[in-house]
C-alpha positions as CSV (number, residue, x, y, z in Angstrom):
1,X,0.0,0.0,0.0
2,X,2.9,2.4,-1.4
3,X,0.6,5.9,-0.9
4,X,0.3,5.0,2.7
5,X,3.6,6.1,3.7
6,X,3.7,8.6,6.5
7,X,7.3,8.0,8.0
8,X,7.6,11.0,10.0
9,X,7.2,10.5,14.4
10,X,10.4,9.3,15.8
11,X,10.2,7.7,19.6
12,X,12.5,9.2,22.0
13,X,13.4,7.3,25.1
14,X,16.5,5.7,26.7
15,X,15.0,2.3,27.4
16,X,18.7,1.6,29.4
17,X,18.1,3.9,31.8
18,X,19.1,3.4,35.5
19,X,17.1,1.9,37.3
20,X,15.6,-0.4,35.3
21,X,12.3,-1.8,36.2
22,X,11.4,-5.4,35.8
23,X,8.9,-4.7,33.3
24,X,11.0,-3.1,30.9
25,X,13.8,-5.7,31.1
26,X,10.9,-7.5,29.7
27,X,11.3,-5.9,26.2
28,X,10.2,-7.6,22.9
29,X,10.4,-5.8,19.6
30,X,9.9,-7.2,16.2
31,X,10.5,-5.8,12.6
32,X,8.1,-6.3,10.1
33,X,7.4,-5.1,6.5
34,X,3.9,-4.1,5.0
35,X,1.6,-1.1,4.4
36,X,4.5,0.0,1.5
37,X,6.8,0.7,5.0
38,X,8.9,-0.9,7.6
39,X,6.7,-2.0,10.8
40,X,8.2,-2.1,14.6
41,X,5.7,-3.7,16.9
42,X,7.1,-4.1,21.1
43,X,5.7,-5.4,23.8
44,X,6.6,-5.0,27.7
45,X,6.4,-7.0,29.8
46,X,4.9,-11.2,29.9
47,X,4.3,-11.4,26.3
48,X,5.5,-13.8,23.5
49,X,6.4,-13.6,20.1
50,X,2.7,-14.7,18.6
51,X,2.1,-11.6,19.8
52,X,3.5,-9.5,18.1
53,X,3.0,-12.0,14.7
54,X,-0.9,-12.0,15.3
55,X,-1.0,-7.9,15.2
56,X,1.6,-8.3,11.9
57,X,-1.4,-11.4,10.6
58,X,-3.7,-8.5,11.3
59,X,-2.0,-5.7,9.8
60,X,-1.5,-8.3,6.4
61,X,-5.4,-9.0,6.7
62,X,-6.3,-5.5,6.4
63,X,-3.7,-4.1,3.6
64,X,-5.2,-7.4,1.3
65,X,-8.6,-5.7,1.7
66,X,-7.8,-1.8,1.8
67,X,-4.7,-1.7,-0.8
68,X,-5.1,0.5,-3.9
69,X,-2.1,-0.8,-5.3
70,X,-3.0,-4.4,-6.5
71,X,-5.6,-5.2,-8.8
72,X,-7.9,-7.0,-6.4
73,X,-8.9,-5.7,-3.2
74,X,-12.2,-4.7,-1.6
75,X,-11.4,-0.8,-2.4
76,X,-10.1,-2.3,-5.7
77,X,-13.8,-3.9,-6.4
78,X,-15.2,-0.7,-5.5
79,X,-13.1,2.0,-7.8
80,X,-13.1,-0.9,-10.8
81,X,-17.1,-0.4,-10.5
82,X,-17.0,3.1,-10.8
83,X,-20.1,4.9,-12.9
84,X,-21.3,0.6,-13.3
85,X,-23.0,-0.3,-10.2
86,X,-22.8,-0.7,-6.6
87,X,-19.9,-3.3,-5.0
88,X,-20.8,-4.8,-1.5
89,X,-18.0,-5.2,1.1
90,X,-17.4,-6.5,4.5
91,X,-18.5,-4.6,8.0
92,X,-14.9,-3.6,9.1
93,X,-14.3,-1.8,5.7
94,X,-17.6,-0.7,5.1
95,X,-17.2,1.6,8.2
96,X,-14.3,2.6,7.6
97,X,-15.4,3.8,4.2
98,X,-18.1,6.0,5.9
99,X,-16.4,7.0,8.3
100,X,-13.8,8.3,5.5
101,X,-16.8,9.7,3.5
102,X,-18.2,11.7,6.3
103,X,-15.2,13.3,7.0
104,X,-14.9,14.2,3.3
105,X,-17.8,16.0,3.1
106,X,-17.0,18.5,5.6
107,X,-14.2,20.0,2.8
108,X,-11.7,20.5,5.8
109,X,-8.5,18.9,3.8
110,X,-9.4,15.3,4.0
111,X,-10.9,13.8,1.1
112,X,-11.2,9.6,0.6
113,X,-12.1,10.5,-3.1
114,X,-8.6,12.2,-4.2
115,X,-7.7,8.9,-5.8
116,X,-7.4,9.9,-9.2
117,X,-5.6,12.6,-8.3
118,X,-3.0,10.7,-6.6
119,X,-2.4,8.2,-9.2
120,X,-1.6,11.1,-11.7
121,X,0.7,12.7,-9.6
122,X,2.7,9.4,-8.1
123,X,5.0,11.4,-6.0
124,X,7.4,9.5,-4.4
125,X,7.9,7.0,-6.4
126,X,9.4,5.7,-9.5
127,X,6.9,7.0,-12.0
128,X,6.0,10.2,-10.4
129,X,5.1,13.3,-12.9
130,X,4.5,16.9,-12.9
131,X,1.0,16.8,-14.7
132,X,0.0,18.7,-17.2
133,X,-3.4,21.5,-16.2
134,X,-5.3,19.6,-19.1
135,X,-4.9,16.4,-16.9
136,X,-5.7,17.9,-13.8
137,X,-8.6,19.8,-15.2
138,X,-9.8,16.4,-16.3
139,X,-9.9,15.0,-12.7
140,X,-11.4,17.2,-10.5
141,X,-15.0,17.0,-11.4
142,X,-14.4,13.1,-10.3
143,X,-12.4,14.0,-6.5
144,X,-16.2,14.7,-5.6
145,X,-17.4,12.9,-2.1
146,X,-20.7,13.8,-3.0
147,X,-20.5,11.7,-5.9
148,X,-20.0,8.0,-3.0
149,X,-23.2,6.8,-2.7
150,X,-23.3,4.5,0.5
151,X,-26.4,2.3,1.4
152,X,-25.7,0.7,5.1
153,X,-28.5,-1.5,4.4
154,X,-26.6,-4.0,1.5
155,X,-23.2,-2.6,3.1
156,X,-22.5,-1.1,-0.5
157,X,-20.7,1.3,-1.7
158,X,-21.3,3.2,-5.2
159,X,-18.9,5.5,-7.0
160,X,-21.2,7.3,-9.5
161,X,-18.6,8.6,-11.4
162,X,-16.8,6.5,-14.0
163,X,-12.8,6.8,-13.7
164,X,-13.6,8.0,-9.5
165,X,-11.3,5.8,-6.9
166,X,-11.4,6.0,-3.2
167,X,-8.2,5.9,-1.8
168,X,-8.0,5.3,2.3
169,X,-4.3,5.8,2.3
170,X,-4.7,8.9,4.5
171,X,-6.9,7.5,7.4
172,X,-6.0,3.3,6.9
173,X,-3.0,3.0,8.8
174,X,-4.8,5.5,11.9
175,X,-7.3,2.4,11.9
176,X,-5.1,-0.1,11.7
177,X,-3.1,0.7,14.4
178,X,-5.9,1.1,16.4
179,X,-7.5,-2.4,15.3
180,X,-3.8,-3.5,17.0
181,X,-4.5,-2.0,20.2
182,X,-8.0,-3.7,20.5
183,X,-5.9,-7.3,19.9
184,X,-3.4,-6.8,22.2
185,X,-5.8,-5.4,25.1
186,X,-7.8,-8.5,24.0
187,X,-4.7,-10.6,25.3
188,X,-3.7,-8.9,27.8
189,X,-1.1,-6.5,26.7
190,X,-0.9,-3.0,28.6
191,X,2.1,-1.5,27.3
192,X,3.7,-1.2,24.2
193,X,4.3,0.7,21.2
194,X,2.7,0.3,17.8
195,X,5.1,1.8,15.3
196,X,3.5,2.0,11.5
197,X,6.1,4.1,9.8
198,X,6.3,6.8,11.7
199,X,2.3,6.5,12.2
200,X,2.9,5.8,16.0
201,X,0.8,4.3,18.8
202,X,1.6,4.0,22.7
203,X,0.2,1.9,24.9
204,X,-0.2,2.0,28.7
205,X,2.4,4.0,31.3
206,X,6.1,4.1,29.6
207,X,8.0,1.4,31.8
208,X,11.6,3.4,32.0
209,X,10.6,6.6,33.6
210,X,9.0,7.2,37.2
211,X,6.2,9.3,35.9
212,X,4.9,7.1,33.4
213,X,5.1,9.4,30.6
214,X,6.2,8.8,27.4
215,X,9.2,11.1,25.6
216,X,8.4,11.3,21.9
217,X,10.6,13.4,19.3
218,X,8.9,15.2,16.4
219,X,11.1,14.8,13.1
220,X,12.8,17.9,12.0
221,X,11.9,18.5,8.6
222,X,14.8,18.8,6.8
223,X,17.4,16.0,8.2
224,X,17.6,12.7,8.1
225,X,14.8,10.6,9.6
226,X,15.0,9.7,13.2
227,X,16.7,13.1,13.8
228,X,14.1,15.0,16.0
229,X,13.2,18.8,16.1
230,X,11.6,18.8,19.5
231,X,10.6,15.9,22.4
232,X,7.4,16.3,23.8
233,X,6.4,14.5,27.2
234,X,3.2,12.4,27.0
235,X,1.1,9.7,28.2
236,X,0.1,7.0,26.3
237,X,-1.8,8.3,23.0
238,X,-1.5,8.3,19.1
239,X,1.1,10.6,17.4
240,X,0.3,11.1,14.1
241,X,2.5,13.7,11.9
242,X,1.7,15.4,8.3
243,X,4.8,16.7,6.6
244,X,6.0,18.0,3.5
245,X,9.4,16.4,3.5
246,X,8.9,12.9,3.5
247,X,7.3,12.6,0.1
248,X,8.3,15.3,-2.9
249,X,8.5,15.6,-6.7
250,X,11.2,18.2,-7.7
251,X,11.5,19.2,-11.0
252,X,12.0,22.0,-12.9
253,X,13.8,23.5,-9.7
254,X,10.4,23.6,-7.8
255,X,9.4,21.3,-5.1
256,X,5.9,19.2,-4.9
257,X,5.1,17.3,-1.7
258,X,2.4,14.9,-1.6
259,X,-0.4,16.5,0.1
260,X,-3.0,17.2,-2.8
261,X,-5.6,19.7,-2.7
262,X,-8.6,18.3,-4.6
263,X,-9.6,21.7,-5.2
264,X,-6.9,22.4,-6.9
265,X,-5.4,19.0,-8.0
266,X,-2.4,21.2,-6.9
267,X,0.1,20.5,-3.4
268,X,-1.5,22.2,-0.7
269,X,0.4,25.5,-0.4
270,X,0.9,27.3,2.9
271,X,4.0,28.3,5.6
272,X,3.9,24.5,7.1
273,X,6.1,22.1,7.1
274,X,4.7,19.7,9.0
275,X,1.5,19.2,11.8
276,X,1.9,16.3,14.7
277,X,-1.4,16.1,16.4
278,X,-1.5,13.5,19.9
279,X,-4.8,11.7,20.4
280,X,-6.5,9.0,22.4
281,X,-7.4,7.1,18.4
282,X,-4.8,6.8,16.0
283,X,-7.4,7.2,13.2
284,X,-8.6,10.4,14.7
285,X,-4.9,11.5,14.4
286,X,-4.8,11.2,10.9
287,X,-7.6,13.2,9.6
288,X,-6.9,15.7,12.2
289,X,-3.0,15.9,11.0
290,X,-4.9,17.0,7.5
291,X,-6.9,19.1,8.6
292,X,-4.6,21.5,10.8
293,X,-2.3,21.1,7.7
294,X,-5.0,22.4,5.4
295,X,-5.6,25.2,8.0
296,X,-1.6,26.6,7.6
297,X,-2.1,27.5,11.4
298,X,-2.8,26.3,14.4
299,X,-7.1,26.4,15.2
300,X,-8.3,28.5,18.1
301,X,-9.5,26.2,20.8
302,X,-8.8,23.1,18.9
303,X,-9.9,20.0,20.1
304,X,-11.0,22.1,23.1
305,X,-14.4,20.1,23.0
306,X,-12.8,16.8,22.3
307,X,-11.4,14.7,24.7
308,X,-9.9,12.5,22.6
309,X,-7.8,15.3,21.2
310,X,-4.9,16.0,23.4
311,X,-2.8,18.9,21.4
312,X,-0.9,19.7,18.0
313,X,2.3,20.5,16.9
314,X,3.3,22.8,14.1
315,X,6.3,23.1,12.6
316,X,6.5,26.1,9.5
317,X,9.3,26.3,6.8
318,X,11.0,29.1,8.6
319,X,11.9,26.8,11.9
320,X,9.4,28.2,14.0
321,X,7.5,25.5,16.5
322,X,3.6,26.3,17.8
323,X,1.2,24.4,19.8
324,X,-1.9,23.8,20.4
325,X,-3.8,22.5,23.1
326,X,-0.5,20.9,24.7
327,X,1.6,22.2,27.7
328,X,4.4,24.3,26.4
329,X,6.7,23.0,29.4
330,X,6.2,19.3,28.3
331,X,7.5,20.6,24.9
332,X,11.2,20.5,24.9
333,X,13.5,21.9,21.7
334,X,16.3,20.4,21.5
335,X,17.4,21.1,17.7
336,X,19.8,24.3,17.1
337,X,17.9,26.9,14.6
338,X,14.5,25.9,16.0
339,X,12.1,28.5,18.5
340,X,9.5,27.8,20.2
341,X,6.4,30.4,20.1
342,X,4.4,30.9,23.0
């Protein structure tokens, strides 16, 4: 699932700290590869490796079904039906389809339709191009939400449209991860970290430090990944992160990063380089990390309603580090050339 690639939330913690409680000297980390990126899954404490290889089963179940980067899938069955006729599908992806469709429809930068779009442009990969506006032109009447017709009744979905594709790239990995936690608090699992390229997940009280709070770093946008811009002290939550950096097309001596603007057809264009927003779900995270990005600055009183919405991070092109809704004191810079705006 090669447009799913969000590689952009580094973890930051010395797990050899002094002293070292049992729990964490029970440590168990396994690499996998899927969703087009490379997986880390760890467990603390009395846990085994089936584990961590029935959340990788899982993670396998879901791309077979959500991928838009085979020929068959269930989201492949839908988009090859497009303008023919409705394509039934299975609970789990049915909801996440509405859920995706919802969300689209309130025009806030999220848009499960943008398919087309993204298959012209290809950035960051082999056969990415700079389109031409004739192209473009010809796709945006099909990036149109409106045009998913959903019937909960049959479970079906319908793109009216022919040539439309829904692509879940931008919210499938939140729900994956997720889908993770529910397995492993099915077997007993209380803390751990769920690490889908970059699209990170933590689980229960962090098992080095006396408080219990996680240290995560925020990649800086420019350097080499796994080099962090800022640590921000946490508990347990989803950290989600929207950049510019991690996928680009440059050409022509102009940059084009992947985040598409379906009114446009164009790279969203604004002073950001990247948004990290921490949250309870990991799917909330993701539609939230495109819509603060679509906003270009951080939201009075976001998430201020929400309790599942525990604060942003903005980072803009010129090195200058907002947030929202967090505790500038658990927000640490630690990168020369970086300030942090109150």
């Amino acid at each position: 699932m090669k447009n799913m690639t969000n590689e952009n939330t580094v973890l930051w913690t010395d797990l050899h700290s002094e002293p070292v409680k049992k729990v964490a000297e029970q440590r168990l980390t396994k690499q996998y590869y899927g969703l087009g990126t490379k997986i880390t899954l760890t467990t603390f404490g009395a846990t085994t490796e089936a584990d961590l290889d029935a959340a990788n089963a899982l993670i396998v179940r879901y791309e077979d079904l959500l991928t838009v980067n085979r020929p068959e899938s269930e989201v492949m069955a839908v988009n090859h039906a497009a303008g023919k006729k409705p394509v039934q599908v299975s609970n789990g992806v049915y909801a996440l389809i509405k859920r995706a469709v919802e969300i689209s429809r309130q025009h806030l930068g999220f848009n499960t339709a943008i398919g087309p779009l993204v298959k012209l442009w290809e950035i960051g990969f082999d056969d990415a191009q700079l389109p031409t506006q004739a192209e473009i032109n010809e796709r945006l009447p099909i990036v149109d939400p409106a045009q998913i017709e959903l019937n909960d009744k049959d479970q079906t979905v319908f793109l009216k449209k022919t040539g439309m594709k829904i692509d879940l790239g931008g919210i499938a990995k939140g729900f994956i991860a997720d889908r993770i936690k529910d397995l492993w608090a099915a077997r007993g699992i209380n803390n751990g970290m769920i690490d889908l390229g970059g699209n990170l997940l933590l689980i229960g009280k962090q098992p080095v430090h006396d408080d219990g709070l996680w240290r995560v770093g925020v990649q800086a946008p420019k350097d080499q990944r796994g080099q962090a811009v800022a640590v921000v002290k946490t508990p347990a939550c989803s950290i989600v992160t929207s950049g510019i950096y991690e996928r680009h097309l440059d050409i022509n001596g102009k940059s084009y990063h992947h985040i598409l603007d379906s009114k446009t057809g164009y790279p969203r264009s604004n002073n950001l380089a990247s948004v990290t927003v921490f949250s309870k779900y990991s799917i909330d995270g993701e539609i939230h990390t495109t819509e603060l990005f679509f906003a270009g600055k951080p939201v009075k009183d976001w998430g201020k309603n929400d309790p599942n919405l525990y604060g942003a991070v903005f980072i803009t092109k010129d090195n200058k580090i907002l947030v929202s809704g967090l505790d500038p004191k658990d927000v640490t810079v630690i990168a020369p050339g970086f300030e942090l705006l109150s």
